[in-house]
MOPAC internal coordinates of N, CA, C and O (Angstrom, degrees):
PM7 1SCF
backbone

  N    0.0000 0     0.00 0     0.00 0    0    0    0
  C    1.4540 1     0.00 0     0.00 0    1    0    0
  C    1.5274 1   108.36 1     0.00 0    2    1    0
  O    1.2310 1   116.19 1   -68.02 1    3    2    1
  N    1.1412 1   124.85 1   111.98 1    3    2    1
  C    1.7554 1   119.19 1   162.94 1    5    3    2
  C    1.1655 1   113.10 1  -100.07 1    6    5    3
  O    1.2310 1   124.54 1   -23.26 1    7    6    5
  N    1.3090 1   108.89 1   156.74 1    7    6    5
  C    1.3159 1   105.43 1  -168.96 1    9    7    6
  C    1.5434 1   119.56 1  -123.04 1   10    9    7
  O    1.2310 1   109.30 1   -73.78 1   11   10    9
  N    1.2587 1   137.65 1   106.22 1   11   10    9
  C    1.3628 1   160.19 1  -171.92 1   13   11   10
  C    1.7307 1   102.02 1   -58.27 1   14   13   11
  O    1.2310 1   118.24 1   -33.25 1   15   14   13
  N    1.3226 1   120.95 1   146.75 1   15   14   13
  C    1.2463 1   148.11 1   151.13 1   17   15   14
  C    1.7145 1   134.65 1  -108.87 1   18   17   15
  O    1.2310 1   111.08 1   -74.87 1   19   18   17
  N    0.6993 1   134.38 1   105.13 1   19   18   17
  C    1.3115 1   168.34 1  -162.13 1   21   19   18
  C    2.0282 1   111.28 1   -93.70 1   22   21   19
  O    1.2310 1   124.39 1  -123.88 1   23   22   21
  N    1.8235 1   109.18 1    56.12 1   23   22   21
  C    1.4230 1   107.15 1   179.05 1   25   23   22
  C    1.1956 1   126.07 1   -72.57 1   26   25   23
  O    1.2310 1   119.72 1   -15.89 1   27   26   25
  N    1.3714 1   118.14 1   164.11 1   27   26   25
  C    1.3234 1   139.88 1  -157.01 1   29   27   26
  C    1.3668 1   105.54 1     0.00 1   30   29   27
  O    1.2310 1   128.69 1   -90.01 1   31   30   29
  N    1.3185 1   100.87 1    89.99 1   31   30   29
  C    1.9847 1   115.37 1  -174.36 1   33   31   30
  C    1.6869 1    96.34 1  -115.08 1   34   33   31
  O    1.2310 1   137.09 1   -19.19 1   35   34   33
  N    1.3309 1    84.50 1   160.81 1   35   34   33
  C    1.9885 1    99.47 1   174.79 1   37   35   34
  C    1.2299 1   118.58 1  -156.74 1   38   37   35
  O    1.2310 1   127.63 1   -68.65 1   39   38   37
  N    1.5812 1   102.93 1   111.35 1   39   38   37
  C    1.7504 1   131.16 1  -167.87 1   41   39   38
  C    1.3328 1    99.14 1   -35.89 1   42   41   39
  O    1.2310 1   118.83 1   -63.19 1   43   42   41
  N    1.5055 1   119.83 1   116.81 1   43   42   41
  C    1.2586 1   125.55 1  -179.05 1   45   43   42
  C    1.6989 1    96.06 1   -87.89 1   46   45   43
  O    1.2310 1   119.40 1   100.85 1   47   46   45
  N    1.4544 1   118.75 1   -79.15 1   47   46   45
  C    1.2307 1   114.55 1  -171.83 1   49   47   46
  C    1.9327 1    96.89 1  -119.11 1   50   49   47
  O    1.2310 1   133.14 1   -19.69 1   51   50   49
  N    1.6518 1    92.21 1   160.31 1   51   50   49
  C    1.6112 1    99.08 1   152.86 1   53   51   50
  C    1.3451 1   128.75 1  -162.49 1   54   53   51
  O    1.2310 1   103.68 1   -22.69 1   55   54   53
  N    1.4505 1   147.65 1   157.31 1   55   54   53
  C    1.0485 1   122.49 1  -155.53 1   57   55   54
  C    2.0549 1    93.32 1  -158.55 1   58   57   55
  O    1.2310 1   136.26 1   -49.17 1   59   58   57
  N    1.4326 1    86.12 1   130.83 1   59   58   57
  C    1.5777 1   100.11 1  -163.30 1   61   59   58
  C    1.7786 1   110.40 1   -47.87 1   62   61   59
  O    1.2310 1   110.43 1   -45.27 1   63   62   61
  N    1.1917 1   135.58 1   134.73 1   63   62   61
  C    1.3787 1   120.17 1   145.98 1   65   63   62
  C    1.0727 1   138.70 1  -118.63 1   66   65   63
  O    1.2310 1   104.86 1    26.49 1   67   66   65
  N    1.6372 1   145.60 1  -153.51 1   67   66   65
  C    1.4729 1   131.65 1   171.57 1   69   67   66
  C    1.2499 1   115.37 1   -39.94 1   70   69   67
  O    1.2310 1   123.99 1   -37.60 1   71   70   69
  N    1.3129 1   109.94 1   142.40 1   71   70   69
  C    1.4003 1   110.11 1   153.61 1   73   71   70
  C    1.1960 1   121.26 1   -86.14 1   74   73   71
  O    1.2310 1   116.56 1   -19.56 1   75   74   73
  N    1.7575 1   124.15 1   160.44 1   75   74   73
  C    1.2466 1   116.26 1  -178.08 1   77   75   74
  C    1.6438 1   113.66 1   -83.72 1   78   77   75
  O    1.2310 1   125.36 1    11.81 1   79   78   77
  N    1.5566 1   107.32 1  -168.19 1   79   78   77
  C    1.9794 1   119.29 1  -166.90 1   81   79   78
  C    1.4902 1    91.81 1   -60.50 1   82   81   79
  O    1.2310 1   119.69 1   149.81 1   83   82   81
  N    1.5042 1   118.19 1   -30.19 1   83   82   81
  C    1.5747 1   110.98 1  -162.11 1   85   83   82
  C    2.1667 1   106.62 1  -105.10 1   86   85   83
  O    1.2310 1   127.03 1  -170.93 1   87   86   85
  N    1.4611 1   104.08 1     9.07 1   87   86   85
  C    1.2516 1    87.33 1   153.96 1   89   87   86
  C    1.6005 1    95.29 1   112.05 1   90   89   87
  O    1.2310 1   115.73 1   151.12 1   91   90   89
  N    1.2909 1   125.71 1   -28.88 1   91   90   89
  C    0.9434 1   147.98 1   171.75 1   93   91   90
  C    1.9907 1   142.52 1   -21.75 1   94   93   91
  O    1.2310 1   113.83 1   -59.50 1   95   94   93
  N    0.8032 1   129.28 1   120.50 1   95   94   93
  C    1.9358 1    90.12 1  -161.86 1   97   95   94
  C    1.3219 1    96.63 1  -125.47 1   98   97   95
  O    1.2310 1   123.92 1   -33.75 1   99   98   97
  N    1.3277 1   110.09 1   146.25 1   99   98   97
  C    1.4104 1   139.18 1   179.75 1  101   99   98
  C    1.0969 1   118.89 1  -118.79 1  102  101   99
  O    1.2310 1   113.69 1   -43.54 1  103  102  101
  N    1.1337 1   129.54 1   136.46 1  103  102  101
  C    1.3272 1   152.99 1   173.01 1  105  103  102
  C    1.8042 1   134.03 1  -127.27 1  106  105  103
  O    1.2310 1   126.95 1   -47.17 1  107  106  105
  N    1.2649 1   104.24 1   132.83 1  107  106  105
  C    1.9704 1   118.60 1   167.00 1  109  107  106
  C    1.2297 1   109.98 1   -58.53 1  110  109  107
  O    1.2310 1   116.06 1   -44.23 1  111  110  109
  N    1.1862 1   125.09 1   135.77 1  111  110  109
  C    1.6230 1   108.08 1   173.22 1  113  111  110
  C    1.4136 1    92.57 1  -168.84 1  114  113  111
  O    1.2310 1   122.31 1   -30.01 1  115  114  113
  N    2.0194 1   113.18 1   149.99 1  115  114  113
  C    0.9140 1   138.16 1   136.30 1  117  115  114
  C    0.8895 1   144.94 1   -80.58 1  118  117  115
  O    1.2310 1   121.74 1   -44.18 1  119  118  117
  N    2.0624 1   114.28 1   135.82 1  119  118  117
  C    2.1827 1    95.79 1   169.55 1  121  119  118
  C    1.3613 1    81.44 1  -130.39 1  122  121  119
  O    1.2310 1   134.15 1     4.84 1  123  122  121
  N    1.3223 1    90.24 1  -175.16 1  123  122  121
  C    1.7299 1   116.71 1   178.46 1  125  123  122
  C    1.4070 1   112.37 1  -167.57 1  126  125  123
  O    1.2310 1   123.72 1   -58.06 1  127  126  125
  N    1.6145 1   110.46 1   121.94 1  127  126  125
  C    1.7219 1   105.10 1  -176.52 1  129  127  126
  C    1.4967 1    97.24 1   -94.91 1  130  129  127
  O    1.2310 1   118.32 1  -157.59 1  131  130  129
  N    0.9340 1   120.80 1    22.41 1  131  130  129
  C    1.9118 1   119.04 1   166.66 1  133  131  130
  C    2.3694 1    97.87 1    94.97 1  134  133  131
  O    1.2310 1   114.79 1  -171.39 1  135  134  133
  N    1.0178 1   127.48 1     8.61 1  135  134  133
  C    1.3144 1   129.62 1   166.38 1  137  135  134
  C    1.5974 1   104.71 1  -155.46 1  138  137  135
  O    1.2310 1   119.48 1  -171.13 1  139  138  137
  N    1.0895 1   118.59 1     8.87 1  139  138  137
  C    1.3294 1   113.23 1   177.25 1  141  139  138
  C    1.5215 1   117.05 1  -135.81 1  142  141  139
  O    1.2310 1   116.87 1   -10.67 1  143  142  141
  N    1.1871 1   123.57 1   169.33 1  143  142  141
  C    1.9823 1   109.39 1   169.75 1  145  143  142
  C    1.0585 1   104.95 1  -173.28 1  146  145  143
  O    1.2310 1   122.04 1   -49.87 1  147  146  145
  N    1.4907 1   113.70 1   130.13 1  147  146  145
  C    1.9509 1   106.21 1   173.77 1  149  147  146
  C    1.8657 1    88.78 1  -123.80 1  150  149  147
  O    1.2310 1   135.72 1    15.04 1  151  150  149
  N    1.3280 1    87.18 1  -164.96 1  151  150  149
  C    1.3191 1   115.93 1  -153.58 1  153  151  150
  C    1.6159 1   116.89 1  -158.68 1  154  153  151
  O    1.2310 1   126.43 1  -104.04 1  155  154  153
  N    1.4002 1   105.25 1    75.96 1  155  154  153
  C    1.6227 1    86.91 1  -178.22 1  157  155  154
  C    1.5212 1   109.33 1  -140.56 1  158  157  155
  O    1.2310 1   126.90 1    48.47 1  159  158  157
  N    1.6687 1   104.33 1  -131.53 1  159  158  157
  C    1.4720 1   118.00 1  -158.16 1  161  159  158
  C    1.4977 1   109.90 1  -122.82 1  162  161  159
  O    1.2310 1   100.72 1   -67.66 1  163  162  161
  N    1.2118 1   152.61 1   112.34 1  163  162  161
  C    1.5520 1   130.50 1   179.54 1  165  163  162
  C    1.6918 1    93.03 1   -53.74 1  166  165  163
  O    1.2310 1   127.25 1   -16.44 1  167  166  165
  N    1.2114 1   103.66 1   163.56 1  167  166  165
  C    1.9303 1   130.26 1   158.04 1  169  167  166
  C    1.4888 1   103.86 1   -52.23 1  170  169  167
  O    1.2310 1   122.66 1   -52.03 1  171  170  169
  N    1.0356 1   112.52 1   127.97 1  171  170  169
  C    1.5112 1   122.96 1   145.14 1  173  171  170
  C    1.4335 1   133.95 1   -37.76 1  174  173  171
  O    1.2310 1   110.99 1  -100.94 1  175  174  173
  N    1.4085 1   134.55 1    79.06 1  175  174  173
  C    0.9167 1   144.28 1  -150.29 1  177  175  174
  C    1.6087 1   142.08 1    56.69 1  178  177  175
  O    1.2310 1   137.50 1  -149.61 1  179  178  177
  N    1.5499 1    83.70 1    30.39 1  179  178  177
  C    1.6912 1   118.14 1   173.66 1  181  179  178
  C    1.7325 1   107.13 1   -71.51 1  182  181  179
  O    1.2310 1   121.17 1   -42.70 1  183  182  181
  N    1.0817 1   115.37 1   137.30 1  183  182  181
  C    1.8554 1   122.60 1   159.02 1  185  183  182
  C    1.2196 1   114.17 1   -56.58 1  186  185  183
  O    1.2310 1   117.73 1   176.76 1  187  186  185
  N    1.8336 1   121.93 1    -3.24 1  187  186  185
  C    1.3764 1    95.93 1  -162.46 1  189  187  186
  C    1.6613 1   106.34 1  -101.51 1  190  189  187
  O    1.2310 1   129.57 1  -179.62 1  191  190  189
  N    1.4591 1    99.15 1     0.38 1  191  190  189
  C    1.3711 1   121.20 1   155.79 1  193  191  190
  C    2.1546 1   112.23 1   -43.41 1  194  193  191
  O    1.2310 1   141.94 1   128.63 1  195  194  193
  N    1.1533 1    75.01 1   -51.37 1  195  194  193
  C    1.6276 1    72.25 1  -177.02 1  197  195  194
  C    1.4639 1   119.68 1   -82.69 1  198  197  195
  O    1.2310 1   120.81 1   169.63 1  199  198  197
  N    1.6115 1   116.05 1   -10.37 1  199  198  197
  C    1.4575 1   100.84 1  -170.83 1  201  199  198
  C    1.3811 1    88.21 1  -119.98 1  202  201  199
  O    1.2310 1   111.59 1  -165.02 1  203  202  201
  N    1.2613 1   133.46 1    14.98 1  203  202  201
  C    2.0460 1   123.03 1   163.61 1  205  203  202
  C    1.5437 1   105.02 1   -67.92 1  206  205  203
  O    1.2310 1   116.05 1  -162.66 1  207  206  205
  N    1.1446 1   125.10 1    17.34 1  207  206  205
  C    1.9340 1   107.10 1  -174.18 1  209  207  206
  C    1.3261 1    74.83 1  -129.15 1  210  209  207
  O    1.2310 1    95.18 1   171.96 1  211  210  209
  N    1.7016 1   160.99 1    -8.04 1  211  210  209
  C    0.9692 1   149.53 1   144.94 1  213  211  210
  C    1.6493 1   135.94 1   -23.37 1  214  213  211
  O    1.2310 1   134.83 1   127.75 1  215  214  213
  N    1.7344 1    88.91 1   -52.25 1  215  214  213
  C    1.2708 1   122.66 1   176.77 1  217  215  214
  C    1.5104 1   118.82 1   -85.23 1  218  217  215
  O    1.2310 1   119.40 1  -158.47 1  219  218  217
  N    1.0715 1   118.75 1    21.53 1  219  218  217
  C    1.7732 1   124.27 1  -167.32 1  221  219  218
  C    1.5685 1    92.72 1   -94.75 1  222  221  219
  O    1.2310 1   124.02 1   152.23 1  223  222  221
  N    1.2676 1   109.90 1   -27.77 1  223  222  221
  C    1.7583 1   107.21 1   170.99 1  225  223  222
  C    1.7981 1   142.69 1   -53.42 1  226  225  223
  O    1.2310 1   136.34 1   164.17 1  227  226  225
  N    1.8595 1    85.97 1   -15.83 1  227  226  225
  C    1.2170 1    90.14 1   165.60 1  229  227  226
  C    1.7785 1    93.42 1   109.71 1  230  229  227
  O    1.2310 1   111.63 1   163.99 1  231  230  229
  N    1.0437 1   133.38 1   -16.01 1  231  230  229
  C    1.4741 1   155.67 1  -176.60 1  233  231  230
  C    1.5930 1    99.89 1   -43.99 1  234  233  231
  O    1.2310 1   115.97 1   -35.75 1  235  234  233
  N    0.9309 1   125.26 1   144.25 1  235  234  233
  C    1.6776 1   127.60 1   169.83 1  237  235  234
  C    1.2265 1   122.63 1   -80.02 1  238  237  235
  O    1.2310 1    99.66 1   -31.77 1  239  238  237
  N    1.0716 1   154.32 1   148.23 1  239  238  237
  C    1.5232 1   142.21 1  -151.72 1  241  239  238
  C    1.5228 1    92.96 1  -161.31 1  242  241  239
  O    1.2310 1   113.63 1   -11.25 1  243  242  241
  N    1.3235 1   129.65 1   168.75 1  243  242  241
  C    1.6671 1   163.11 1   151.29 1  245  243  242
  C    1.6971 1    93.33 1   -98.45 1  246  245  243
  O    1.2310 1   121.67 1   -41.73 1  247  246  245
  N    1.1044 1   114.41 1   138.27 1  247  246  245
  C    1.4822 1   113.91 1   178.94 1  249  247  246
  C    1.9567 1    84.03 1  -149.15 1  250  249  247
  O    1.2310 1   126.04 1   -70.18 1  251  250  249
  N    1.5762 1   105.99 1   109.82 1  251  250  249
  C    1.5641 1   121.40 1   159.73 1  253  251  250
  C    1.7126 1   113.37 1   -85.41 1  254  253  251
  O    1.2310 1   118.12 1   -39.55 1  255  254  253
  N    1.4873 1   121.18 1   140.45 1  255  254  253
  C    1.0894 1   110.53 1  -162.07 1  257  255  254
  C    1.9030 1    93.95 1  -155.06 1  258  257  255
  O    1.2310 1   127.02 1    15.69 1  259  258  257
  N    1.0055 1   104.10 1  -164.31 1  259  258  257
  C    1.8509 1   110.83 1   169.67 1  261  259  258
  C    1.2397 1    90.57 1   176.00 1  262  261  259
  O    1.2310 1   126.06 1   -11.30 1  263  262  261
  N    1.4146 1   105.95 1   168.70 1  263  262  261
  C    1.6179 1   128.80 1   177.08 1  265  263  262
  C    1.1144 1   104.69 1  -122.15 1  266  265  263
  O    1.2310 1   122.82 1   -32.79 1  267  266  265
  N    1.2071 1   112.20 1   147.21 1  267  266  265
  C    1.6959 1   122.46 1   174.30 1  269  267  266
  C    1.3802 1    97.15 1   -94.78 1  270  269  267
  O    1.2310 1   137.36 1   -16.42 1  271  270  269
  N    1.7421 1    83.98 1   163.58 1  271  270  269
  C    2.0221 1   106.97 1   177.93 1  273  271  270
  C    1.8026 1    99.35 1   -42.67 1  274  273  271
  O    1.2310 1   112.93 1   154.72 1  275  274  273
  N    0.7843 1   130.97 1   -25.28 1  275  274  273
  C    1.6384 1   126.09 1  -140.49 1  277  275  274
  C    1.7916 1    88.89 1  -104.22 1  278  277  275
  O    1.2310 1   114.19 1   158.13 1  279  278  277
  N    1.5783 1   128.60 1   -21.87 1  279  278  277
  C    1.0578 1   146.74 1   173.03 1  281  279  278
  C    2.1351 1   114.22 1    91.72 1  282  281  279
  O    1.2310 1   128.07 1  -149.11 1  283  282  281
  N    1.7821 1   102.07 1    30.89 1  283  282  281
  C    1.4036 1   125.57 1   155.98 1  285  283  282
  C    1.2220 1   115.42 1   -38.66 1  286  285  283
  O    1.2310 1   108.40 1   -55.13 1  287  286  285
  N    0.9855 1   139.29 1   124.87 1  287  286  285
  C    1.5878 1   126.07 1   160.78 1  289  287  286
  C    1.7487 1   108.56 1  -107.44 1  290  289  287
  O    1.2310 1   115.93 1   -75.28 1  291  290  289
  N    1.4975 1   125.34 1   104.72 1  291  290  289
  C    1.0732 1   144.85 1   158.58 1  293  291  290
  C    1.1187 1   141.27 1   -78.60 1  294  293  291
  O    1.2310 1   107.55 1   -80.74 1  295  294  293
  N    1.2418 1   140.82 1    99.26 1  295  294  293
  C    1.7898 1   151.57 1  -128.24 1  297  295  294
  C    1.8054 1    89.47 1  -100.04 1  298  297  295
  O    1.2310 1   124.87 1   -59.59 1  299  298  297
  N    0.9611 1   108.25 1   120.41 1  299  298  297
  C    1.4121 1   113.21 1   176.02 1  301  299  298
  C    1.6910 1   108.53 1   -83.94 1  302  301  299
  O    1.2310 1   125.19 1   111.73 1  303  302  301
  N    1.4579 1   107.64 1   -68.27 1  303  302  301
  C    1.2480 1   111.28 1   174.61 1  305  303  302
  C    1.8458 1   111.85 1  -132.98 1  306  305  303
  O    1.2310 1   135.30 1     2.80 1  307  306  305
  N    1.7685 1    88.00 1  -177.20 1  307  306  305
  C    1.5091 1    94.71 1  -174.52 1  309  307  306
  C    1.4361 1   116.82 1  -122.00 1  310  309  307
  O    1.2310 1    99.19 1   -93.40 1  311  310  309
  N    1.0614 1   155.06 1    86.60 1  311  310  309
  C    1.5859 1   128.99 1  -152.96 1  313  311  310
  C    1.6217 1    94.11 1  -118.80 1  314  313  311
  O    1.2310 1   122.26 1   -30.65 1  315  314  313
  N    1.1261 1   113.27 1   149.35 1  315  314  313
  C    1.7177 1   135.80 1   175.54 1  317  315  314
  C    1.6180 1    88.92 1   -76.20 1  318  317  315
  O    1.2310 1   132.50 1   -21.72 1  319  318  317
  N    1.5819 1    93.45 1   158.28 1  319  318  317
  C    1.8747 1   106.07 1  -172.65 1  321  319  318
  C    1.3441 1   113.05 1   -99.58 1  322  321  319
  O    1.2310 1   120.10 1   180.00 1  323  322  321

């Protein structure tokens, strides 16, 4: 698995989904640093679940991510710039 970075990006869209067995919330979400754009899934019982509605302000972010074999793209974390 390697893992990709995603600089000074800004949450285009996102849209709530299941939560996990432990309560947890996950979310779909887009960024785009203006030449780049993914499209994925937060982690499964990742924090970054909790701080993607942070960034709805328009705020610049680092967004770390990887793709699975299957070609998933899964947002590991979120960090402010």
């Amino acid at each position: 698995m390697k893992t990709l970075v995603l600089t000074n990006a800004k949450l285009m869209s996102y849209e709530k989904g299941n939560c996990s067995v432990y309560g947890n919330p996950s979310y779909h979400a887009s960024f785009s640093n203006g030449s780049e754009e993914i499209t994925g899934k937060t982690a499964s019982n990742a924090s970054c679940g909790y701080s993607l509605v942070n960034f709805s302000d328009g705020r610049a972010c680092n967004v770390t991510y990887h793709i699975t074999r299957a070609g998933n793209v899964i947002i590991n974390k979120i960090e402010e710039v």
